[in-house]
C-alpha positions in Angstrom: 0.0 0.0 0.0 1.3 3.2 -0.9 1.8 6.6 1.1 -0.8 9.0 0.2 0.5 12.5 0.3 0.2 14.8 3.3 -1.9 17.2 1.0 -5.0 17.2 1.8 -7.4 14.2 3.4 -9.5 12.1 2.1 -12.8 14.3 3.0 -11.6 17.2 1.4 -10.8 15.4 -2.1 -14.2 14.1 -1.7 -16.0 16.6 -0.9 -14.2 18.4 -4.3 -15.4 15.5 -6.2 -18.6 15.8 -5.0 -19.1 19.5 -4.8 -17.4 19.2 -9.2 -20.2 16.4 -10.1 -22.8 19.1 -8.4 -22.0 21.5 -10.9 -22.1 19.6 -13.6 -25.4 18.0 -13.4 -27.6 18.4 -11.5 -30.4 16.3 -12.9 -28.0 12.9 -11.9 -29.4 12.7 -8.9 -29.8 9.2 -8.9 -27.2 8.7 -10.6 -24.7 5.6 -8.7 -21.6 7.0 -9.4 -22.7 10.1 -7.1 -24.2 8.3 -4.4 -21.2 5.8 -4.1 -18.9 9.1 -3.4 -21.7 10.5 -1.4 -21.7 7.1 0.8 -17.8 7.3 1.2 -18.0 10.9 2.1 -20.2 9.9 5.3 -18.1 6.9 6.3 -14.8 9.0 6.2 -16.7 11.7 8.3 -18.1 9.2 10.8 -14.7 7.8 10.7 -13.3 10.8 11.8 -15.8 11.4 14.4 -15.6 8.4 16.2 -11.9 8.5 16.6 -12.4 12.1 18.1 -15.1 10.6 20.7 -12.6 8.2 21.3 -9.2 10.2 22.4 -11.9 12.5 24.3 -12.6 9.3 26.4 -9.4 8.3 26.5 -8.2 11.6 27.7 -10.7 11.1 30.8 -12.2 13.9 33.4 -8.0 15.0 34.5 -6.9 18.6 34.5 -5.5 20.6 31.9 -1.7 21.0 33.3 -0.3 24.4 32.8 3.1 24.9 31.0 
């Protein structure tokens, strides 16, 4: 498996596909192709999510320590 570059994530190149299909057509509504990238858009971003709600957890209820 290859490195992918530090550019930009995988949410923002599919929201770009997305938001570029949009402006295209917008009469493909129904249209697979679009609701495939749609679908991986929503994983990614309750991918994302759930690893936030997880380091939160992790953190637990402990002070901030000043520095």
């Amino acid at each position: 498996m290859a490195k992918k570059p530090a550019g930009e994530s995988d949410e923002v190149r599919l929201k770009n596909k997305i938001s570029v299909q949009a402006q295209g057509d917008t009469k493909r509504s129904g249209d697979p192709a679009a609701r495939s990238l749609r679908k991986r858009l929503k994983r990614v971003q309750r991918k994302r999510r759930a690893l936030s709600l997880r380091k939160k957890h992790a953190a637990g209820k402990q002070p901030e320590t000043k520095s």
